[in-house]
N, C-alpha and C positions, 0 to 999 in steps of 0.2 A: 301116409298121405294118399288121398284118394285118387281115382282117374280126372275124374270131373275138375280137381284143381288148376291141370296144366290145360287144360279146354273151355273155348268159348262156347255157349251153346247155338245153333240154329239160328239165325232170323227168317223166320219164312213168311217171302212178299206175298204169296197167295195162298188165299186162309183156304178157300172152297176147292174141291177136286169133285170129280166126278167116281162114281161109287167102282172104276174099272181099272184109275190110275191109282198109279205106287203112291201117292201124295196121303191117300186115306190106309194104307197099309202098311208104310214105313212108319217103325220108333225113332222117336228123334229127343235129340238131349233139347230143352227148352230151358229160359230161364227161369220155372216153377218147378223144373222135375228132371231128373238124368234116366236114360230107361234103361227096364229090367231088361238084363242080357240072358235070360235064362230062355234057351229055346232058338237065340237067332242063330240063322248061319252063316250071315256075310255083317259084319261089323266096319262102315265107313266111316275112314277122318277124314279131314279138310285138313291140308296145308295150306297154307296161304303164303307161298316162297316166290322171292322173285331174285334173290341175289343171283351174279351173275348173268342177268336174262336182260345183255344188252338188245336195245330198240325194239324190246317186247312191252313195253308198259301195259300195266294192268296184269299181267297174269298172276300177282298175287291175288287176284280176286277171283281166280277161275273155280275156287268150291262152289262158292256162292251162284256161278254161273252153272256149273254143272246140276246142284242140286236144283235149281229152280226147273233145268230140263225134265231131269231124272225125275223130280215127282209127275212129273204130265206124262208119261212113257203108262201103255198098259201096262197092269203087272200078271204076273205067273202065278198062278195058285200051285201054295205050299212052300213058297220061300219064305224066310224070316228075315228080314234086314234091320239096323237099326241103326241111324243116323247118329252120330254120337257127338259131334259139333266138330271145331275147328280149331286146332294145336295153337296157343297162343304162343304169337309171336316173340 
């Protein structure tokens, strides 16, 4: 069985980045394509857990939150990342 089976891919609310942020340089699993991991060197999941996390509501939604940051962040030339989506629940 593949990876891509037990993961959701990516929704990503903003299509445009500027040519400096991670948003135009991170691989990201979409739902047309899962990416080549050949070459990256930091590989993110999304969990999306919230058991146990009394009178925190919402923090299963904090990937979604984070990556939306995480793409707007300048990036570093020469890192390889690749966003690989989110561990289904």
């Amino acid at each position: 069985m593949e990876i891509k089976s037990y993961l959701i891919p990516a929704e990503i609310k903003v299509q445009s980045y500027e040519q400096y942020q991670w948003g135009n340089y991170i691989k990201r699993f979409t739902a047309s394509e899962f990416p080549d991991l050949e070459g990256v060197q930091l590989a993110i999941l999304g969990i999306g857990e919230s058991r146990n996390s009394h009178d925190n509501n919402g923090c299963s939604k904090a990937p979604d939150a984070l990556r939306e940051h995480l793409y707007k962040l300048s990036a570093i030339a020469g890192i390889k990342i690749a966003y690989i989506g989110n561990l289904i629940p």
